[in-house]
TINUGU-768607 format. One record per residue: y, x, z of N, C-alpha, C, O in turn; residue in three letters. Coordinates in pm, whole numbers, padded with zeros to 5 digits, always signed. Atoms other than C-alpha are relative to their C-alpha. Example, Ala and Ser with C-alpha at 12.3 -4.5 7.8 and 13.67 -1.06 7.14 Angstrom:
BEGIN
-00119+00089+00000-00450+01230+00780+00120+00090+00000+00118+00194+00066Ala-00119-00082-00006-00106+01367+00714+00109-00077+00073+00220-00026+00090Ser
***
This chain:
BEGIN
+00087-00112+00030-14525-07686+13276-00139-00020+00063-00234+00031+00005Unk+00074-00032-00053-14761-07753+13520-00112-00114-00080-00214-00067-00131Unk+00026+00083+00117-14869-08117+13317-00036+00038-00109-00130-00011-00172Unk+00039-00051+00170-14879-07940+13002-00136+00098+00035-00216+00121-00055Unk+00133-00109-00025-15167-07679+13193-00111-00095+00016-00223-00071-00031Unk+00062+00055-00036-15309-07946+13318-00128-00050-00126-00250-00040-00144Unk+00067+00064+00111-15375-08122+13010-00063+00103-00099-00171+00094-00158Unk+00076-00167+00102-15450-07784+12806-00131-00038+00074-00214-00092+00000Unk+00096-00024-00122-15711-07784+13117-00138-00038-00062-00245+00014-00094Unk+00109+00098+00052-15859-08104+13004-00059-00016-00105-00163-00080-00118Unk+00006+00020+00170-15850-08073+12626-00127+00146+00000-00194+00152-00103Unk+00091-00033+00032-16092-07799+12689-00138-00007+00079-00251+00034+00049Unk+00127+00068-00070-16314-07932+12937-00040-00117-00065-00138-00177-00021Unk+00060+00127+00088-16340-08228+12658-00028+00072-00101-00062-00014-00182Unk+00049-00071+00098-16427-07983+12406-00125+00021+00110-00203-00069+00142Unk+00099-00023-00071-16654-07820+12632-00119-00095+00032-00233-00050+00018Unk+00129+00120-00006-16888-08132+12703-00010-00044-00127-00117-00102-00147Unk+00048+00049+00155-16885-08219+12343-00094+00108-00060-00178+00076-00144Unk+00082-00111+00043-17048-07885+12279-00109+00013+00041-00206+00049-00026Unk+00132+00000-00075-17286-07902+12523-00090-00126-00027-00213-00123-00011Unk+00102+00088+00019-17391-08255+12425-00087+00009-00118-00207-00009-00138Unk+00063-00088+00129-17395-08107+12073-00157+00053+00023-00259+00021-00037Unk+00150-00121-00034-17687-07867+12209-00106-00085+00031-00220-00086-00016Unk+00155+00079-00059-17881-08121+12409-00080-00135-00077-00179-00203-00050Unk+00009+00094+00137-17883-08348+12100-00107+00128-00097-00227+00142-00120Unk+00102-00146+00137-18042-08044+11852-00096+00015+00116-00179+00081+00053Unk+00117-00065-00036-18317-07976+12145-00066-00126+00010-00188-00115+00006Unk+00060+00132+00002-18400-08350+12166-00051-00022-00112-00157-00085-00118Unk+00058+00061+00158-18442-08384+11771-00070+00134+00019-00178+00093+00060Unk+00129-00062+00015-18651-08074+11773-00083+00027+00072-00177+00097+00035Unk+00140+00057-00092-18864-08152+12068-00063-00090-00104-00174-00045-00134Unk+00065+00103+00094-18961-08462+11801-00043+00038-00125-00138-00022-00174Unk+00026-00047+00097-18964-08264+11503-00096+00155-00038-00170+00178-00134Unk+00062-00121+00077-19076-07881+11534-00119-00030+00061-00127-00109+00155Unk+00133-00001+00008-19430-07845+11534-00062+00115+00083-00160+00096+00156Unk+00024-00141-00051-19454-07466+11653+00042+00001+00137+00160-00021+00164Unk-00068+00002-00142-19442-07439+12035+00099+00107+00056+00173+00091+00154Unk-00065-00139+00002-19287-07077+12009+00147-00040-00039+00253-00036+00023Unk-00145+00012+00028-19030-07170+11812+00119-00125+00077+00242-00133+00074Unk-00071+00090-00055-18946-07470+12009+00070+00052+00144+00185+00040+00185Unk-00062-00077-00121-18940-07273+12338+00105+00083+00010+00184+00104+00102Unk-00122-00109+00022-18725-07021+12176+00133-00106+00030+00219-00110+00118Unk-00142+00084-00012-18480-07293+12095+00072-00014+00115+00184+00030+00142Unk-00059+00036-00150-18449-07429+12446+00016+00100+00067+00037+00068+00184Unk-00019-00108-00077-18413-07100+12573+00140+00061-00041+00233+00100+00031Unk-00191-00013+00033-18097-07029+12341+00089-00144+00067+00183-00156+00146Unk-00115+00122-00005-17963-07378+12346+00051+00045+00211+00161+00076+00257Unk-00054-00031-00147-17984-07318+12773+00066+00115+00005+00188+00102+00016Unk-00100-00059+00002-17856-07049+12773+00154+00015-00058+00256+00034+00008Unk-00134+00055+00061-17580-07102+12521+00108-00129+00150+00218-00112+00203Unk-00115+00070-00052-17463-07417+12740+00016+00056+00167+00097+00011+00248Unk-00061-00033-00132-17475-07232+13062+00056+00124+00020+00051+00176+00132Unk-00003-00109-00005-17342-06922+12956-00027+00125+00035+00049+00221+00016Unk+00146-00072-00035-17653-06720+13091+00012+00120-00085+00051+00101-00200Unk-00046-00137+00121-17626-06321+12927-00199-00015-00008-00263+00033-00102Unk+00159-00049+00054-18037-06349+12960-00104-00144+00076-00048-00227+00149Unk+00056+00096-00015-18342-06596+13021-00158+00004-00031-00206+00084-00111Unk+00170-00063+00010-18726-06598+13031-00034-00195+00042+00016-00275+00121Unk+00135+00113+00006-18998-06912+12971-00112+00023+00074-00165+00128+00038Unk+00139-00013-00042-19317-06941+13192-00050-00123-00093+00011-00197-00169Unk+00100+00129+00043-19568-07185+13084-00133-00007+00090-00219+00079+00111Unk+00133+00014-00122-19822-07313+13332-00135+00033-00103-00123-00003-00220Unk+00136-00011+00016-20194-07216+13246-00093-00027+00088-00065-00017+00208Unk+00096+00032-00076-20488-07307+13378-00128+00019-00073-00181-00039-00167Unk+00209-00071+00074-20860-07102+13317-00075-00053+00096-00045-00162+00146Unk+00076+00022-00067-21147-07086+13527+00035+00045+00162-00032+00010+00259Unk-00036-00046-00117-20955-06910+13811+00087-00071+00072+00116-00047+00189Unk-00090+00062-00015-20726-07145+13823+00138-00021-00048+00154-00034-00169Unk-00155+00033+00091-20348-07202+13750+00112+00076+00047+00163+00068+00159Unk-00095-00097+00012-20100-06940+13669+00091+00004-00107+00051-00040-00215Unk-00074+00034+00053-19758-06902+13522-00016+00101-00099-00054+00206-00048Unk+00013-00084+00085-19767-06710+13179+00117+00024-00052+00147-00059-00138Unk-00067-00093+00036-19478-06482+13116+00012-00024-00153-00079+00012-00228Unk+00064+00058+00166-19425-06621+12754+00135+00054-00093+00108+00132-00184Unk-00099-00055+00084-19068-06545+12595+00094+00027+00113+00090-00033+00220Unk-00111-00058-00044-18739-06323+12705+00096-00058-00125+00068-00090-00240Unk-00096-00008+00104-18427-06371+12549+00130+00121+00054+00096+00108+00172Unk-00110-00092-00036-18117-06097+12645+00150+00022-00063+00130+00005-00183Unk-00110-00016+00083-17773-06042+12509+00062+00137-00012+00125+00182-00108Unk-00070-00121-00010-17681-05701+12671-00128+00111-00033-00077+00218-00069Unk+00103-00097-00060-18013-05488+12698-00156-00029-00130-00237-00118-00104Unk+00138+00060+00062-18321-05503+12398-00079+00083+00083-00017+00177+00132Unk+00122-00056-00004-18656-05375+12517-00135-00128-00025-00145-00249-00004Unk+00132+00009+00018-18977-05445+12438-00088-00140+00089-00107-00068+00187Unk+00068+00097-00105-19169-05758+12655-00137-00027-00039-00170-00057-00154Unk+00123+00061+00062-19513-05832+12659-00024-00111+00074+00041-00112+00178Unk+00062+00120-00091-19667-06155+12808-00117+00031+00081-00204+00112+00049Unk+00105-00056-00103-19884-06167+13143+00033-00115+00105+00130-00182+00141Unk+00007+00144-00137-19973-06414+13410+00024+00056+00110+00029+00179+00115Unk-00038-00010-00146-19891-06431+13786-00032-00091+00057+00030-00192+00021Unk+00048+00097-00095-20062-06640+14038+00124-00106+00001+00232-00049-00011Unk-00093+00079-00042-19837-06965+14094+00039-00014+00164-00002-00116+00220Unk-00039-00017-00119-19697-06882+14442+00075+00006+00085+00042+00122+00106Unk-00102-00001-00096-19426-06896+14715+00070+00101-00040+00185+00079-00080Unk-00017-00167+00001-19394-06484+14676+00106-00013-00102+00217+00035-00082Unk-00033+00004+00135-19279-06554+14349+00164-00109+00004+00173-00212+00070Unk-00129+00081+00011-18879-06691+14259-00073-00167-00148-00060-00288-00130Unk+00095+00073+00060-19101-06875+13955-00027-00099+00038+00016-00213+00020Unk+00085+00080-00034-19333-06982+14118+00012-00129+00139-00040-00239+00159Unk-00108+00097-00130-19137-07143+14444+00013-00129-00096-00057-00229-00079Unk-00062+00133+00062-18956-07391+14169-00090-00067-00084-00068-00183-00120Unk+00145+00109+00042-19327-07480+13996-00023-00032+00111-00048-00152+00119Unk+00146+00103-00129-19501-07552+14345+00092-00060+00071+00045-00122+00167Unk-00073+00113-00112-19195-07732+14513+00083-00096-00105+00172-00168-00060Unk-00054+00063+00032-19093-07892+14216+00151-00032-00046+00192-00129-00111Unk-00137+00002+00001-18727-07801+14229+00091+00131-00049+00053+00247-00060Unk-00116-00161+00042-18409-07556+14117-00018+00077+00127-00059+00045+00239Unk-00044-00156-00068-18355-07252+14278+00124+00068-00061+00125+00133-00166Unk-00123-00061+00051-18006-07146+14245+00068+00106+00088+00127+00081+00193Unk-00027-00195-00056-17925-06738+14341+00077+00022-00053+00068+00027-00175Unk-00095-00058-00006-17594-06624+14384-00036+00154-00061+00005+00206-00165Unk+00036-00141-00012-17743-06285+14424-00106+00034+00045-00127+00056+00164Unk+00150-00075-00021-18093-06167+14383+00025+00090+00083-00027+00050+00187Unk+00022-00139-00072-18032-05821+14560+00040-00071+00163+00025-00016+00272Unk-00058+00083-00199-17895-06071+14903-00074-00104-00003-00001-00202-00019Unk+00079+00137-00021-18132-06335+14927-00012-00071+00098-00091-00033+00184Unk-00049+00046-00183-18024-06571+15227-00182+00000+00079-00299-00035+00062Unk+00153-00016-00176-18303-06514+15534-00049-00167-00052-00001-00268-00103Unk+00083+00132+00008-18595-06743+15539-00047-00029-00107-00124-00124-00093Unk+00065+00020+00100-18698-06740+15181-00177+00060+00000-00223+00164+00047Unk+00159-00024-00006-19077-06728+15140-00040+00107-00160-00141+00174-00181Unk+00000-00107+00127-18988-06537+14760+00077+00086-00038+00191+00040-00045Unk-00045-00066-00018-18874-06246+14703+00019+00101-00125-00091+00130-00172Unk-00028-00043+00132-18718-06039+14377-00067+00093-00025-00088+00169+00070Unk+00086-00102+00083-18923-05815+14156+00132+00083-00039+00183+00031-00138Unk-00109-00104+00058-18628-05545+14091-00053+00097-00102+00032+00158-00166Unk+00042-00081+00056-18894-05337+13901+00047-00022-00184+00047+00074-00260Unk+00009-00024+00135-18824-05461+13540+00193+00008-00035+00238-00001-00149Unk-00072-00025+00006-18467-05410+13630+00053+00196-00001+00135+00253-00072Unk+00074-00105-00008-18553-05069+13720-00054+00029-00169+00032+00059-00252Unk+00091-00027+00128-18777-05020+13400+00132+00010-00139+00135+00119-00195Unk-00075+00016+00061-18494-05108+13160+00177+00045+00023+00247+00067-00076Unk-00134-00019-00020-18148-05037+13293+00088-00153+00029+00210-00158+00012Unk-00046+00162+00000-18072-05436+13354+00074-00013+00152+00035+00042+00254Unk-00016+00023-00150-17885-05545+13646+00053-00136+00007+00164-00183-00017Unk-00033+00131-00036-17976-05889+13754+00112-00077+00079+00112+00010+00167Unk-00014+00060-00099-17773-06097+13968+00039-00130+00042+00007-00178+00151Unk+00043+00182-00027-17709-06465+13950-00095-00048-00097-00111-00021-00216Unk+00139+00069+00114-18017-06679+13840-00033-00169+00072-00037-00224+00182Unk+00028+00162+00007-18090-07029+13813-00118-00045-00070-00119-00027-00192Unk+00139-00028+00018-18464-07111+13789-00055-00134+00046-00062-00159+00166Unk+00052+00147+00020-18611-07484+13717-00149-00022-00086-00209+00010-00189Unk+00193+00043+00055-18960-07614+13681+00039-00107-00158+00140-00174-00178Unk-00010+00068+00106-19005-07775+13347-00113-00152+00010-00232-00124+00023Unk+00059+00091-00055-19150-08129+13409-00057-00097-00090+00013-00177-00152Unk+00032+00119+00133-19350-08339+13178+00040-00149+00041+00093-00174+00149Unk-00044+00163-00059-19291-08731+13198-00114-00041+00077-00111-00140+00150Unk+00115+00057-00147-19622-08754+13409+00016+00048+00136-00053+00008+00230Unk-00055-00033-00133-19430-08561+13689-00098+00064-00021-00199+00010+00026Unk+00077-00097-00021-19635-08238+13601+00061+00133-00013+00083+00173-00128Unk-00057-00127+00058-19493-07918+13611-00041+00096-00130-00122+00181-00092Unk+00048-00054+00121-19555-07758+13244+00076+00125-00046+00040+00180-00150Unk-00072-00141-00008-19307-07444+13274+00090+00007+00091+00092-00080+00179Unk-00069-00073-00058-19046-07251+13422+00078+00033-00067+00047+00100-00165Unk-00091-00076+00112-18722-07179+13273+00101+00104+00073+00142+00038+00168Unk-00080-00092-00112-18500-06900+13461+00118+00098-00123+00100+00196-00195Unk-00151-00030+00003-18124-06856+13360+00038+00152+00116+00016+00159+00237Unk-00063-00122-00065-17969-06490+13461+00090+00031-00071+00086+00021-00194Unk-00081-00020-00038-17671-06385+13515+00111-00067-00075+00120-00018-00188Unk-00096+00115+00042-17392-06644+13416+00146+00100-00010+00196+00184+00065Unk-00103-00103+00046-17107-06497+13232+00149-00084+00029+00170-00204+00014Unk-00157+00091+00032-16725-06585+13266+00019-00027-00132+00076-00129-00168Unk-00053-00074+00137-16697-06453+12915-00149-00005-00073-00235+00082-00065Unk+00108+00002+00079-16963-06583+12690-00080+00147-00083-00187+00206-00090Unk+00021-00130+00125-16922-06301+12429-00026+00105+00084-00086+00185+00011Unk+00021-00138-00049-16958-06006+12679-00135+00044+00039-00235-00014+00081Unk+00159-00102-00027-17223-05744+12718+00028+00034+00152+00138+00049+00205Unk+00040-00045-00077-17350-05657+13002-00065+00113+00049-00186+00121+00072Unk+00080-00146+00080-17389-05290+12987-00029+00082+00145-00132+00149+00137Unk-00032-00058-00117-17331-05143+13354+00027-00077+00142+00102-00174+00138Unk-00072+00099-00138-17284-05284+13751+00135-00042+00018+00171-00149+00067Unk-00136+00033-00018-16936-05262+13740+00014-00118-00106+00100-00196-00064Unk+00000+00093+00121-16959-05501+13427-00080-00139+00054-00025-00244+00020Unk+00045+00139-00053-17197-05791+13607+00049+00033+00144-00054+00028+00211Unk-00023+00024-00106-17005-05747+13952+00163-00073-00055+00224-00163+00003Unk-00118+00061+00057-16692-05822+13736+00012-00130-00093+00107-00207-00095Unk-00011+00124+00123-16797-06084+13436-00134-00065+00110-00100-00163+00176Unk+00085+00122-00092-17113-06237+13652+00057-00129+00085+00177-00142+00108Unk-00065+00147-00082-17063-06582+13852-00092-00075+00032-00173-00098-00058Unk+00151+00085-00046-17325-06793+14036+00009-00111-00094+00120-00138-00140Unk+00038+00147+00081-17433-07103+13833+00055-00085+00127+00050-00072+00250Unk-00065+00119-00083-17248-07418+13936-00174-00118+00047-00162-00221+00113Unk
***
């Protein structure tokens, strides 16, 4: 019995990576093919989410004016919660969960926004959780890196589901289906 779980185990952890290579195959051919940067960002924003089972997810894109260089607030995606989003810049900064993984280059992976271990220099915006009825709490948040080793966005994964298909409607609902990113 325990052999036969085992192997069940495996037969869908070998499905499982076939699906996911599936995904990272379709964002590779339309990195080469789509033309529209919108629609391309969208993509990679489902396809990531899709393979990390993420219920929601947001794009920066670096800018740079005369003031200098700031991350632009560019697409949401959600599964449990619609509202409304507009786009808007934010200094590139420490303060910022963002902006930490553009200026150091690296992931940022949060168990739990509302507990943020001591010593972090950035610190969670709860307001558009607040604003909407959303309740964040694991997030996984990676600089997007061109091949010249330049940071060119921000992609930020929230709240990682056990249960792909489920909404996320209430706390008791992401203290129960939520799960930190591996």
């Amino acid at each position: 019995l325990e052999s036969r779980s085992r192997a069940e185990s495996r037969g869908r952890s070998v499905e499982r990576y076939r699906v996911e290579t599936g995904e990272l195959i379709d964002i590779a051919r339309a990195m080469t093919t789509e033309r529209s940067v919108d629609k391309l960002l969208g993509l990679i924003l489902q396809k990531s989410r899709m393979v990390t089972t993420a219920d929601a997810g947001s794009i920066y894109v670096v800018e740079a004016d005369d003031t200098g260089t700031k991350l632009r607030f560019k697409l949401t995606q959600n599964d449990s919660v619609r509202f409304d989003s507009r786009e808007f810049t934010m200094p590139i900064s420490t303060r910022s969960i963002a902006g930490s993984a553009a200026l150091d280059k690296r992931p940022i992976n949060i168990a739990d926004v509302y507990d943020l271990p001591p010593g972090q220099t950035f610190s969670f915006d709860r307001s558009f959780d607040d604003r909407v009825g959303y309740q964040t709490k694991s997030m996984l948040t990676m600089p997007l890196i061109s091949q010249r080793d330049e940071v060119i966005g921000v992609i930020q994964l929230i709240n990682r589901k056990k249960s792909p298909e489920r909404r996320l409607v209430n706390r008791a609902d992401v203290d129960a289906h939520v799960v930190p990113f591996d």
